[in-house]
PAPA-960058 format. One record per atom (N, C-alpha, C): z, x, y. Coordinates in steps of 0.02 Angstrom, whole numbers, padded with zeros to 5 digits, always signed. Layout:
N
ZXY...
This chain:
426
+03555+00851-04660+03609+00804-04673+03591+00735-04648+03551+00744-04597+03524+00662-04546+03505+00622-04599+03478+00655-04635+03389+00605-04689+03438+00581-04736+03521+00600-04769+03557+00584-04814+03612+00521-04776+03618+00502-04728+03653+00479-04679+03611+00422-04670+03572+00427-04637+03539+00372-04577+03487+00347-04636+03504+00269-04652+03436+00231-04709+03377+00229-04673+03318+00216-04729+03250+00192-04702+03254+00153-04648+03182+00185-04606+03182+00155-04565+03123+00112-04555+03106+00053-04545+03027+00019-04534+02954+00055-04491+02914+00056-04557+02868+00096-04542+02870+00075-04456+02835+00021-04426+02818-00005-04353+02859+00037-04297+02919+00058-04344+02977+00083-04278+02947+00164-04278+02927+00212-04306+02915+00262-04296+02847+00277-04267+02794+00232-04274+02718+00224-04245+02711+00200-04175+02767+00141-04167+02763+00117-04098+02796+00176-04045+02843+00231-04094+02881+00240-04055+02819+00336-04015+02786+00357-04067+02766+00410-04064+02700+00425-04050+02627+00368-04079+02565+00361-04091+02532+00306-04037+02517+00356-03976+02502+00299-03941+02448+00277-03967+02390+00231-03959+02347+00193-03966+02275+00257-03962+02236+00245-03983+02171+00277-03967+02157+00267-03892+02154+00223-03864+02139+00192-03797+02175+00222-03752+02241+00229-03767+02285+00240-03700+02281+00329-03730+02275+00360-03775+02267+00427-03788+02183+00447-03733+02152+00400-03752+02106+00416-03725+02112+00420-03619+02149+00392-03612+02185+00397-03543+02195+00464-03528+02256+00456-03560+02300+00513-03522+02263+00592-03547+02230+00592-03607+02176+00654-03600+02138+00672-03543+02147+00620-03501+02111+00642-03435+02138+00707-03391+02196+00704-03401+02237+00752-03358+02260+00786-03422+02271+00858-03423+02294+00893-03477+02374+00905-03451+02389+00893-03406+02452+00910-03398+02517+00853-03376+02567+00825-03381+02623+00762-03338+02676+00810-03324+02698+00794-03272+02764+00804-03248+02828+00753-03287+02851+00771-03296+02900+00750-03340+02985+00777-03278+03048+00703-03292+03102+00720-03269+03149+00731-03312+03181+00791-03331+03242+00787-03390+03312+00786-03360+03370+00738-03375+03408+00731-03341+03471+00768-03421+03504+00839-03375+03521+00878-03420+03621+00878-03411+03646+00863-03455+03723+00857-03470+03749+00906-03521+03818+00900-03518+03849+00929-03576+03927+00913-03550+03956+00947-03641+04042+00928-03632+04083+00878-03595+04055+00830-03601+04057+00758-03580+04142+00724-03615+04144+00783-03676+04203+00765-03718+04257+00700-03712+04196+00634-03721+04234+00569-03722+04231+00532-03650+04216+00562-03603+04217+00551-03517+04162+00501-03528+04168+00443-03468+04099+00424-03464+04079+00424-03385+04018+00392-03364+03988+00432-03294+04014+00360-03265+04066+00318-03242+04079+00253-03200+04076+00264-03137+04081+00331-03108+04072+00336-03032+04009+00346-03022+03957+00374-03074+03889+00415-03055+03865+00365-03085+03786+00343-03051+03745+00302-03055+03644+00361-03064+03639+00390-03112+03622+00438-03119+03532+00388-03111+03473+00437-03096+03414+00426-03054+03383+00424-03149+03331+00374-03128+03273+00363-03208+03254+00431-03208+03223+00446-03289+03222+00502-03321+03159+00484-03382+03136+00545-03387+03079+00553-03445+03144+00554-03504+03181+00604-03510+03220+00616-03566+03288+00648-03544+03327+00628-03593+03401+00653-03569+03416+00702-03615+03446+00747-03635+03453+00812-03643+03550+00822-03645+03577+00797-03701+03676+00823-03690+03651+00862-03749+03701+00917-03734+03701+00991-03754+03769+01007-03795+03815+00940-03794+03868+00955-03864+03915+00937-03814+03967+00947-03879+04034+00920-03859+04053+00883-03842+04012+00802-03896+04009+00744-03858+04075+00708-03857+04125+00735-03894+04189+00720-03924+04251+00774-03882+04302+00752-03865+04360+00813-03863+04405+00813-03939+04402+00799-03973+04446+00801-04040+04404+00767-04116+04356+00756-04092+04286+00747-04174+04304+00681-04166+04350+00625-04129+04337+00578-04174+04300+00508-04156+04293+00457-04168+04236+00396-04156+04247+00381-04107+04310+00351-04090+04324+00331-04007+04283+00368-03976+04292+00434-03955+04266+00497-03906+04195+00467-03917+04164+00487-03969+04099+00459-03962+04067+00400-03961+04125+00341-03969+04066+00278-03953+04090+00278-03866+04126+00297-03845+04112+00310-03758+04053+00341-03752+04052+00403-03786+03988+00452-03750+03936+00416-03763+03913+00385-03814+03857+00340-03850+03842+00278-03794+03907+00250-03787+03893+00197-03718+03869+00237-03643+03882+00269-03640+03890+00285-03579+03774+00331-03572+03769+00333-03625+03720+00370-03631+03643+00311-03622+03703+00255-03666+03658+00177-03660+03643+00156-03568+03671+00195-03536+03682+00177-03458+03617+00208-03413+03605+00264-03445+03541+00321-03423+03474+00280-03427+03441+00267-03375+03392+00238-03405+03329+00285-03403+03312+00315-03477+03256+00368-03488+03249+00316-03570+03175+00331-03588+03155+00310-03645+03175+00361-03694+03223+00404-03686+03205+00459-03755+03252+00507-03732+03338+00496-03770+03398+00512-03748+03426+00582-03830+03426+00641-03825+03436+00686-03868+03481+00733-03865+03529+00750-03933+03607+00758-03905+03609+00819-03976+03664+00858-03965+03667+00904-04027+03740+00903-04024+03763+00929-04096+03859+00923-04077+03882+00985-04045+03948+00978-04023+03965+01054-03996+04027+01069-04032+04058+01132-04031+04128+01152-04088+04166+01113-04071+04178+01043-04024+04247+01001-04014+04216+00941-04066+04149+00939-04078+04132+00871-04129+04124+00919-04212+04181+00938-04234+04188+00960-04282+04167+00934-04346+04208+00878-04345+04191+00831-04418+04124+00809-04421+04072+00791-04376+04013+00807-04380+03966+00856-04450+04005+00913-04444+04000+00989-04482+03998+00940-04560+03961+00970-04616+03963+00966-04692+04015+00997-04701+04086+00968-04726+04135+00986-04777+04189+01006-04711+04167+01000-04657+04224+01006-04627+04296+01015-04656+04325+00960-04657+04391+00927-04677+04398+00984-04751+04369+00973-04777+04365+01033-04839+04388+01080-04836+04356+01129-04782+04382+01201-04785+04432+01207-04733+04458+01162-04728+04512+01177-04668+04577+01132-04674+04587+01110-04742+04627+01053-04746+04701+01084-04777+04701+01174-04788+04750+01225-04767+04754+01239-04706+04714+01234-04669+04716+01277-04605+04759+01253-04550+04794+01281-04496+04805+01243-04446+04755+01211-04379+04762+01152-04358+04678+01132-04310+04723+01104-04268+04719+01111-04208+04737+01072-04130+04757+00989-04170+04673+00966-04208+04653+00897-04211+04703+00881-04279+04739+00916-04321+04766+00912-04372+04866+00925-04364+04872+00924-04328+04957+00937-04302+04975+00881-04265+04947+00830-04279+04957+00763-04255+05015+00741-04323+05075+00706-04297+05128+00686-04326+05110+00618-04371+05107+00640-04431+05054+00560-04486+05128+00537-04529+05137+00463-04515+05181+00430-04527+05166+00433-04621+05207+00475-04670+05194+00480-04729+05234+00414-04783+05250+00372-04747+05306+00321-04776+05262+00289-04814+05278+00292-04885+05234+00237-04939+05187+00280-04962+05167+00310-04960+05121+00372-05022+05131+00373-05087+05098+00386-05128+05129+00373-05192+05133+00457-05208+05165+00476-05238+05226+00531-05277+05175+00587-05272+05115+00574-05315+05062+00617-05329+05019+00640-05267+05036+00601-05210+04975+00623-05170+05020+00649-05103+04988+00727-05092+05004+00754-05033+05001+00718-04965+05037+00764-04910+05020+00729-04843+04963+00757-04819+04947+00796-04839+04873+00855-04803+04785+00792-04845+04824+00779-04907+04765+00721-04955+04752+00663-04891+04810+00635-04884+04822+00581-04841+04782+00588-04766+04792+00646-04723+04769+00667-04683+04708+00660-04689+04662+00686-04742+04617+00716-04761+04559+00649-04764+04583+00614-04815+04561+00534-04806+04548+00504-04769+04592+00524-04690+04603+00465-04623+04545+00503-04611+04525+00551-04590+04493+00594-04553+04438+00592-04583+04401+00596-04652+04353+00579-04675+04324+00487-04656+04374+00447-04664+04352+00391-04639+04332+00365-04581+04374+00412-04522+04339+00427-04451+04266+00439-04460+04265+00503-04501+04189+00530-04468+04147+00499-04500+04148+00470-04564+04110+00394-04580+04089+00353-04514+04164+00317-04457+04130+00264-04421+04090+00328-04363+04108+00370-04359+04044+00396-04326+03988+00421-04340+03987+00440-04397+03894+00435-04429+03858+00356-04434+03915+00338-04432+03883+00253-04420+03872+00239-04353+03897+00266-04311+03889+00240-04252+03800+00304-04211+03815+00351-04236+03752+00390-04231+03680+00339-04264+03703+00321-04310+03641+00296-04360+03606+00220-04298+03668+00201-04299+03638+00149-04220+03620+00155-04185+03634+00199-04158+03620+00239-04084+03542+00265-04088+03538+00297-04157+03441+00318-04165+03417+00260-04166+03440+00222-04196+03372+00152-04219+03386+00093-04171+03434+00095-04115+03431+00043-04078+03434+00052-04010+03430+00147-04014+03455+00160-03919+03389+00223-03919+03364+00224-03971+03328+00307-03961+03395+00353-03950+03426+00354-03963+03470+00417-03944+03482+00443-04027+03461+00503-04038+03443+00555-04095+03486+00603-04073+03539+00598-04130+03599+00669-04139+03536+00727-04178+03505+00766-04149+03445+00844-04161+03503+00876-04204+03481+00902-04267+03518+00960-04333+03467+00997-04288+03480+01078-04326+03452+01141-04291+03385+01136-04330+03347+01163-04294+03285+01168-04278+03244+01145-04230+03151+01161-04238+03106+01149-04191+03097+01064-04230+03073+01040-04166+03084+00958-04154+03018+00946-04077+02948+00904-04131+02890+00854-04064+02926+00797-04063+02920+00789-04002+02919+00727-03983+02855+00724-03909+02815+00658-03900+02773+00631-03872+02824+00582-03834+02826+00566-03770+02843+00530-03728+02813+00473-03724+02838+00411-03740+02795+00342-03725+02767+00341-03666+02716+00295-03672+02664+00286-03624+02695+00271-03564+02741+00234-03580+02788+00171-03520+02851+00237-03510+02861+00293-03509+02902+00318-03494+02913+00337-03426+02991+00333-03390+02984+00331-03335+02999+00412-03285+03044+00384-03223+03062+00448-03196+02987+00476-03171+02964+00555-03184+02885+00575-03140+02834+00548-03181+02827+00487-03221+02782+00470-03241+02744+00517-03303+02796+00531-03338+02773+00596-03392+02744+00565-03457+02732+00497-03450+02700+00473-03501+02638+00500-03560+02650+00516-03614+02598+00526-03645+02618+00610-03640+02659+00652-03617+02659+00720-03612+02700+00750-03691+02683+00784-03712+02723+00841-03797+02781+00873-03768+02828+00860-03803+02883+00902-03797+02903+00933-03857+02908+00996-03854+02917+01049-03906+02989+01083-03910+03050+01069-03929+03123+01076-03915+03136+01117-03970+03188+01164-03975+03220+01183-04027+03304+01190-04005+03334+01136-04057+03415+01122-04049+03450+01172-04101+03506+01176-04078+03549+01213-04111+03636+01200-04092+03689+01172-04126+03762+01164-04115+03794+01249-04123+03758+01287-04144+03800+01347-04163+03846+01389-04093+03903+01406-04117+03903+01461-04071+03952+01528-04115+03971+01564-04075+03994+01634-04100+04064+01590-04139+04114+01610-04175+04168+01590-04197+04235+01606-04144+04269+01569-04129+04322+01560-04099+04370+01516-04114+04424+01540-04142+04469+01479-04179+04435+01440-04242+04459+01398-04258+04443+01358-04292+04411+01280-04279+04347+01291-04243+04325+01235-04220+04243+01216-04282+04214+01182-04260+04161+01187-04279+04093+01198-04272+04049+01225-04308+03974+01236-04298+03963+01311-04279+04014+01368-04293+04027+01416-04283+04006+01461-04342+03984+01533-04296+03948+01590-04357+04008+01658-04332+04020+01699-04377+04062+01754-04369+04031+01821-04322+04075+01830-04268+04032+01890-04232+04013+01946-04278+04035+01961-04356+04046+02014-04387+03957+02011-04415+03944+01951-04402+03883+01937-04479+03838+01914-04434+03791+01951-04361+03763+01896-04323+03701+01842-04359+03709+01779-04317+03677+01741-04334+03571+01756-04322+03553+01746-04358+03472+01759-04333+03428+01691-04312+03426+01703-04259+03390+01640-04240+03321+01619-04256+03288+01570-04311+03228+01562-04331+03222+01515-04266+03184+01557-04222+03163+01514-04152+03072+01536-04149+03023+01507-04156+02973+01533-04131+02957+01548-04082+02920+01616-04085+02902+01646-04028+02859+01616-03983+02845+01627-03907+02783+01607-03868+02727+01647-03907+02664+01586-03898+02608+01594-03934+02561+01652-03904+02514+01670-03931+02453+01727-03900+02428+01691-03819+02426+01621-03831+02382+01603-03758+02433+01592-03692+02503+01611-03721+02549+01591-03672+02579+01538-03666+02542+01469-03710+02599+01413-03722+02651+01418-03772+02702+01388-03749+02765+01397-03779+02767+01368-03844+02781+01387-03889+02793+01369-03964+02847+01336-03966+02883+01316-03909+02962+01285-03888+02941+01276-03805+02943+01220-03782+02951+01212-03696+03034+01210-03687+03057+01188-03732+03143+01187-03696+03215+01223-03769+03231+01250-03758+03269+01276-03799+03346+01236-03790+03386+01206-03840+03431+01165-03824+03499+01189-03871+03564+01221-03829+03579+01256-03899+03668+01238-03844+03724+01224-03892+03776+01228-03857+03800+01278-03829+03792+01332-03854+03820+01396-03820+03759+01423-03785+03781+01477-03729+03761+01511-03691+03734+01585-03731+03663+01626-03714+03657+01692-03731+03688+01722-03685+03701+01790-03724+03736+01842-03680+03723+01859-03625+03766+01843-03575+03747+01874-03492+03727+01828-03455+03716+01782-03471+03662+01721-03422+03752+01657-03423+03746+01638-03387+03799+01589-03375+03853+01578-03429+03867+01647-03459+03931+01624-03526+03993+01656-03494+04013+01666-03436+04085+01710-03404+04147+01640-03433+04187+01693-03459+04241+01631-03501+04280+01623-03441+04305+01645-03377+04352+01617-03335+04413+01645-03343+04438+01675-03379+04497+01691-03411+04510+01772-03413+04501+01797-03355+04524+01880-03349+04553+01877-03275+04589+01913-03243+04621+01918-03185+04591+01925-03133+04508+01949-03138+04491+01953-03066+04430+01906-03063+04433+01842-03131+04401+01764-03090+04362+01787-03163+04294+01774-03164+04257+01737-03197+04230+01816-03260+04216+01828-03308+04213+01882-03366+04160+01850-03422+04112+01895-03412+04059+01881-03440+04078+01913-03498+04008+01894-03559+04026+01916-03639+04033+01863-03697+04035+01790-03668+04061+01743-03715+03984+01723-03756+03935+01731-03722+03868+01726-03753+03869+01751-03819+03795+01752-03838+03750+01764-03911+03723+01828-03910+03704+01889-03904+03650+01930-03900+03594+01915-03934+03594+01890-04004+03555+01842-04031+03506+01798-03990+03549+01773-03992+03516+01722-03943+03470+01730-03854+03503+01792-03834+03451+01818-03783+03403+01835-03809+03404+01870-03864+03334+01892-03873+03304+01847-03899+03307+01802-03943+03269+01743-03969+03225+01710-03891+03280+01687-03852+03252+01655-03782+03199+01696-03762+03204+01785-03764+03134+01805-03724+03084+01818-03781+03093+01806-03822+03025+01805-03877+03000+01728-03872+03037+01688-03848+03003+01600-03859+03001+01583-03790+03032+01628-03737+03008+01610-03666+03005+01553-03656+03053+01473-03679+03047+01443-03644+03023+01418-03575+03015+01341-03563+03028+01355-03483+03106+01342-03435+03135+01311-03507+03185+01277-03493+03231+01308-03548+03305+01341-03522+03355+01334-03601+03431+01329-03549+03432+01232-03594+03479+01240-03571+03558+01217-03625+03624+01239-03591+03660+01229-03646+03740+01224-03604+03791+01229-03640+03840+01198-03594+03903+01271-03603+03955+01224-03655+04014+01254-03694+04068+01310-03661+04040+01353-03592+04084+01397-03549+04094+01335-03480+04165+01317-03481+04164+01266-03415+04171+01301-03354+04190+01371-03347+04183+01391-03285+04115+01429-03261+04068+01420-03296+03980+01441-03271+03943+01397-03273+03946+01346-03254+03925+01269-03216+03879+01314-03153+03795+01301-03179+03747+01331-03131+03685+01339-03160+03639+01374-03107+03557+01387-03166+03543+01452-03142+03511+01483-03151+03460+01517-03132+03389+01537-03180+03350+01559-03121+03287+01568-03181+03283+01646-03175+03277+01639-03248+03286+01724-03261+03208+01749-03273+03200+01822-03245+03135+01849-03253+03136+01904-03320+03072+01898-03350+03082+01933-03426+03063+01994-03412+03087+02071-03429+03070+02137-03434+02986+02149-03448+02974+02128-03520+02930+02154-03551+02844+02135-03535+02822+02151-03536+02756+02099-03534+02756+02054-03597+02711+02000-03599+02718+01973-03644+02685+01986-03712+02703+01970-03770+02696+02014-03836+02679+01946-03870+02601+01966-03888+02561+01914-03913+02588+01874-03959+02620+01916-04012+02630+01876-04088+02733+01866-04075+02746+01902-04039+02825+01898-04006+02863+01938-04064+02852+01965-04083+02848+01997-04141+02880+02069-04132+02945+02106-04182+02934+02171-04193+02941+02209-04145+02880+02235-04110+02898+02283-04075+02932+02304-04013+02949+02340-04003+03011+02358-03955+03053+02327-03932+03094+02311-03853+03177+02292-03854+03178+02211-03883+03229+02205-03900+03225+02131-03935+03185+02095-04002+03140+02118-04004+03101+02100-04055+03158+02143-04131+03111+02094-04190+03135+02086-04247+03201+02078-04258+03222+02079-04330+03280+02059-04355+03334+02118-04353+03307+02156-04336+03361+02238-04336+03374+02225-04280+03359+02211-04224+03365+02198-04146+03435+02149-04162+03438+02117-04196+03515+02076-04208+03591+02111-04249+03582+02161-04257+03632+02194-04295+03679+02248-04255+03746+02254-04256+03774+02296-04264+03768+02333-04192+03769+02396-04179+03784+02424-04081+03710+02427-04073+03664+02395-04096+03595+02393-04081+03579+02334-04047+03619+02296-04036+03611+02205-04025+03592+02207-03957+03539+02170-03929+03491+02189-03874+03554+02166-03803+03555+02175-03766+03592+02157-03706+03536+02151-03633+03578+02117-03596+03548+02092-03536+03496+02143-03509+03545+02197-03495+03490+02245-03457+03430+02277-03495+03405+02257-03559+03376+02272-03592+03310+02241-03579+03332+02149-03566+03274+02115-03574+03250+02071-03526+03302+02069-03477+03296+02042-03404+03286+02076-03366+03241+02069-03324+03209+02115-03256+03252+02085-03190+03309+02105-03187+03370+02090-03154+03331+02063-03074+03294+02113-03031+03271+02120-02990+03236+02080-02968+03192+02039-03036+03135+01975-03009+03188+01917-03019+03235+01912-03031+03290+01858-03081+03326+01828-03026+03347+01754-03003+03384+01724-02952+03411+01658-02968+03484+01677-02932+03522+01605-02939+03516+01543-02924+03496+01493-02946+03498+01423-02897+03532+01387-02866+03598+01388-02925+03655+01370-02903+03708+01384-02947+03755+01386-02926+03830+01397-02957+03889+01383-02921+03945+01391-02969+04018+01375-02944+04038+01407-02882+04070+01390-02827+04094+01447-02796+04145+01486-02815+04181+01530-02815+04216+01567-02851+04284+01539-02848+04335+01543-02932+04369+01524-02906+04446+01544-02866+04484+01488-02847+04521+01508-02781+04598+01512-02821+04643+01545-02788+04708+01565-02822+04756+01520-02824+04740+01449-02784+04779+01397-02780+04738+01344-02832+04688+01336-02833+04685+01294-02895+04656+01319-02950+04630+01374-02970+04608+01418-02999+04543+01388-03070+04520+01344-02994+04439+01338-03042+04379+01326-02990+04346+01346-03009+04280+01336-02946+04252+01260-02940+04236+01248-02894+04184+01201-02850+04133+01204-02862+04093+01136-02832+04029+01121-02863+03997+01144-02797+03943+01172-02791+03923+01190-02732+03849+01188-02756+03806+01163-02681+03738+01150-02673+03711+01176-02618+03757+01247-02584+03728+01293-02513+03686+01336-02566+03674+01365-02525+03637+01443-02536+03688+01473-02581+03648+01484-02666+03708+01518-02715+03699+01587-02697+03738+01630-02727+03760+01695-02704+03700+01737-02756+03644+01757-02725+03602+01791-02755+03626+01841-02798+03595+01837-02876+03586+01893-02934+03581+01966-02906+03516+01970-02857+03478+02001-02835+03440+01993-02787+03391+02050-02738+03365+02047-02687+03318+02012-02719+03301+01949-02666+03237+01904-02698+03227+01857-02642+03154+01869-02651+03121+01826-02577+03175+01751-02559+03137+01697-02517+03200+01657-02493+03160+01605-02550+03217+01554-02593+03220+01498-02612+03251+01442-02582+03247+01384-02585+03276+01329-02555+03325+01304-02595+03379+01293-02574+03444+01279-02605+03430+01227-02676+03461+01203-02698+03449+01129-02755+03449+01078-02703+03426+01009-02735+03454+00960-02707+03501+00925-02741+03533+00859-02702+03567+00821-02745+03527+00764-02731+03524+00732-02775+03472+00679-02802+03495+00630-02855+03527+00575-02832+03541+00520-02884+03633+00552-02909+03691+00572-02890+03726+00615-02931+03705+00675-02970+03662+00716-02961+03630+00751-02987+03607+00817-02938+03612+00870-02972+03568+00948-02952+03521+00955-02969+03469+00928-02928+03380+00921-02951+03344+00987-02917+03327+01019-02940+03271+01058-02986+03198+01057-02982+03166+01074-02951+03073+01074-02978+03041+01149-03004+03034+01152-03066+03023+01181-03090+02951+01184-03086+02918+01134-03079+02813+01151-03090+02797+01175-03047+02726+01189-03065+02707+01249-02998+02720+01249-02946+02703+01178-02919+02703+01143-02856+02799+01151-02821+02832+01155-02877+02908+01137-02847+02942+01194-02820+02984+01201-02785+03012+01229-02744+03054+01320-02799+03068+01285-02842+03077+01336-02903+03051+01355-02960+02979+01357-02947+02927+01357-02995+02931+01399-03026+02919+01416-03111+02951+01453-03160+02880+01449-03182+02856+01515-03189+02796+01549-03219+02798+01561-03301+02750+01501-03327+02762+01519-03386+02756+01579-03444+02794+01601-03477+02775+01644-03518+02825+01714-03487+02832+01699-03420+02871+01747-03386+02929+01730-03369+02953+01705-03356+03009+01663-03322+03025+01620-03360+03118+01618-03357+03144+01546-03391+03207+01508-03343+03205+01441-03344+03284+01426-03298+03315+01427-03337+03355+01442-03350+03440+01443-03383+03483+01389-03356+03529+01359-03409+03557+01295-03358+03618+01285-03408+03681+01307-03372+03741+01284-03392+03771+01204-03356+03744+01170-03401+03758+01092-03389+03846+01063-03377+03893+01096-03392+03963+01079-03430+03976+01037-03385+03984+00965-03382+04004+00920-03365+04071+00904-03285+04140+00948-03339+04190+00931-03289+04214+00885-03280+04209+00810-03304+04205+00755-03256+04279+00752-03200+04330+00779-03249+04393+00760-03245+04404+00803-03195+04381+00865-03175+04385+00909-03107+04390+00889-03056+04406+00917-02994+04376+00873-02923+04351+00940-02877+04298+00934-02871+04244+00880-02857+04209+00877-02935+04209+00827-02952+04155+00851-03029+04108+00876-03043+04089+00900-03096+04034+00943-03056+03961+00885-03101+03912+00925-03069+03867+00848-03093+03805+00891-03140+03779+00829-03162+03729+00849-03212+03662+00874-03188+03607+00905-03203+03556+00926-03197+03480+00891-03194+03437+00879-03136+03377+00836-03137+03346+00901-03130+03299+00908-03198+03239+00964-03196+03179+00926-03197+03144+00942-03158+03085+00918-03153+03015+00977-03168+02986+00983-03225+02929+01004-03244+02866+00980-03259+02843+01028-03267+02746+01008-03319+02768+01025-03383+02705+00971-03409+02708+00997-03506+02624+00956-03515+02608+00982-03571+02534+00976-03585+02530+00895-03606+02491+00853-03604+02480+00795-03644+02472+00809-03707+02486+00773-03757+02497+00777-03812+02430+00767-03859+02417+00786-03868+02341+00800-03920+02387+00746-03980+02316+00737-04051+02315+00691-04100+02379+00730-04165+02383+00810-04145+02424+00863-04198+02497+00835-04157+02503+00810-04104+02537+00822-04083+02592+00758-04084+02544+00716-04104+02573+00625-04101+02603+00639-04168+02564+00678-04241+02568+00658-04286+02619+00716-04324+02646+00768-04283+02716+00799-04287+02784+00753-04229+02762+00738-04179+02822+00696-04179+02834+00622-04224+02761+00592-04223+02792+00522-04280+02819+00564-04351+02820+00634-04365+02851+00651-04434+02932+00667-04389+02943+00712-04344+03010+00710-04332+03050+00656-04317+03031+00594-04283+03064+00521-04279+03078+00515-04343+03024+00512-04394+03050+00466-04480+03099+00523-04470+03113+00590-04489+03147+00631-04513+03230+00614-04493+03206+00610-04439+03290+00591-04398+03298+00521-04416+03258+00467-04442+03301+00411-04448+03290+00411-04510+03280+00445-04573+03288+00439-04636+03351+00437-04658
């Protein structure tokens, strides 16, 4: 839908932005590997950060729901407020509250009842022939006009790229800041989907599961995806909806989607959309790793997604190697939502000692590379990271500084992200 939206863009803007120079390629080949800082958000729904003064960043990372009701207002806040981050290379996907976003939205729902549609529309002066639902229908289409317009700016004058689903290179400018990750490949795969609930948008029916075309981790162990970016949560890993009597009730996840994560083994998947599982942990994978990721046994193939066969936690997580970093503290019967907490989280499981998070800049920072305090073994290990914002909570809860490795970007690698930049600003 981007490439039908967003006009040509000048050759110079996609070359400067992706192809470094022979010279400076020839640099950073020196070292095969940069540390890179990703500064990770979500459900921001219209909020902007005026108290938080958030630390430089390789890339910023919002995970949906940049809107509470789909419409432009909501997002030219989030859009400003994103202009505030200072990282060279700012990437956002919608979540089910940025509805009109969706192809035909307004279409299939212009019978339906919607939260965003029971708004009282002054019908005085209509002419005879035309309904109030037409009328409706019009305002609301002309909204999501000024916000595809305001997206289309935001790519070509802020770097900030609304990601459709799929795998997505991008190469980090040379001059990029935060750990100096200049010149490093980033290999992402976005996704707005989640299970269906109500009538929101970007939603698939639990009856018909969705199959995730996610590539698998490769034969040598590099990731065919370093970061997986998806609004909803997989099953079991930070999706507890909050909403059962004795506190927090897991289940709101994907099963889908777990298993996709341990066939592509990220190092990173993170995503938002449950507000009461605000936390990370890095989860350890069951299986050994399976060259082609392919087929055989728990999780693998497309039958692995169907029906009372659908893979679950204890299937594909090795519970035992698996630990919390941080999370909510539980919540309390007088205000009945949890806290942001940065002690010692309440261990998964028996697991040697880790060092708490830090806070860093407004932020729950993270070191993920070898060297860091929560080093995540590739191919084996993934962090999981429920970003959900909060702002309006107290204490709010804050966004995520991950700090990793990623390979420098080889010549295949300049010349698939200068194709995903044109793609997104076509």
């Amino acid at each position: 839908m981007l490439h039908k939206i967003f006009s040509p863009v000048r050759p110079y803007t996609c070359a400067s932005f992706c192809r470094p120079n022979p010279t400076i390629l020839g640099r950073i080949l020196s070292s095969k590997r940069r540390k890179i800082r990703i500064i990770i958000l979500s459900d921001t729904h219209g909020d902007d950060l005026k108290d938080v003064s958030l630390p430089r960043a390789d890339v910023v990372l919002h995970c949906g729901d940049l809107t509470n009701d789909s419409r432009s207002a909501d997002l030219e806040r989030t859009l400003a407020m994103l202009r505030t981050i200072d990282a060279p290379l700012k990437l956002a996907i919608p979540g089910n509250h940025d509805f009109s976003l969706g192809p035909g939205y307004w279409r299939r729902t212009r019978a339906r009842s919607h939260p965003a549609q029971q708004q009282q529309h002054d019908d005085g002066g209509m002419p005879a022939q035309t309904s109030k639902a037409e009328v409706v229908d019009e305002e609301d289409d002309a909204d999501t006009k000024a916000s595809w317009e305001l997206l289309r700016r935001a790519a070509r004058r802020d770097r900030i790229f609304l990601l459709p689903q799929g795998t997505h290179t991008f190469v980090l400018p040379p001059d990029a800041g935060g750990a100096g990750g200049g010149g490093a490949r980033l290999r992402l795969f976005a996704s707005p989907l989640t299970p269906r609930r109500g009538n929101w948008g970007f939603q698939y029916d639990r009856s018909n599961p969705y199959k995730w075309a996610i590539p698998p981790i490769t034969p040598n162990g590099d990731g065919a995806v370093d970061v997986m970016m998806t609004h909803g949560p997989p099953r079991g890993i930070r999706d507890g909806t909050g909403m059962g009597q004795g506190g927090v009730v897991p289940g709101a996840g994907c099963a889908g989607l777990l298993a996709a994560a341990e066939r592509a083994r990220p190092r990173v998947h993170c995503f938002g959309h449950i507000h009461g599982a605000w936390g990370a942990e890095v989860v350890a994978w069951k299986r050994e790793m399976v060259a082609s990721g392919a087929g055989a046994g728990v999780g693998g193939g497309a039958d692995a997604l169907r029906g009372p066969s659908a893979p679950i936690f204890g299937n594909l997580v090795d519970a035992q190697r698996s630990r919390v970093v941080a999370s909510l503290l539980p919540a309390s019967k007088t205000t009945g939502g949890g806290e942001c907490s940065l002690g010692p989280p309440p261990a998964r499981v028996t697991q040697r000692h880790h060092s708490p998070p830090r806070e860093e800049g407004g932020c729950c920072a993270v070191d993920i590379s070898p060297d860091g305090e929560h080093a995540v073994e590739p191919g084996a290990q993934t962090l999981f990271v429920n970003a959900t914002m909060e702002l309006r909570s107290r204490p709010p809860r804050m966004p995520w500084l991950v700090d990793m490795d990623l390979p420098v970007a080889g010549e295949e690698d300049a010349a698939a992200a200068a194709e995903t930049i044109c793609r997104l600003l076509l």
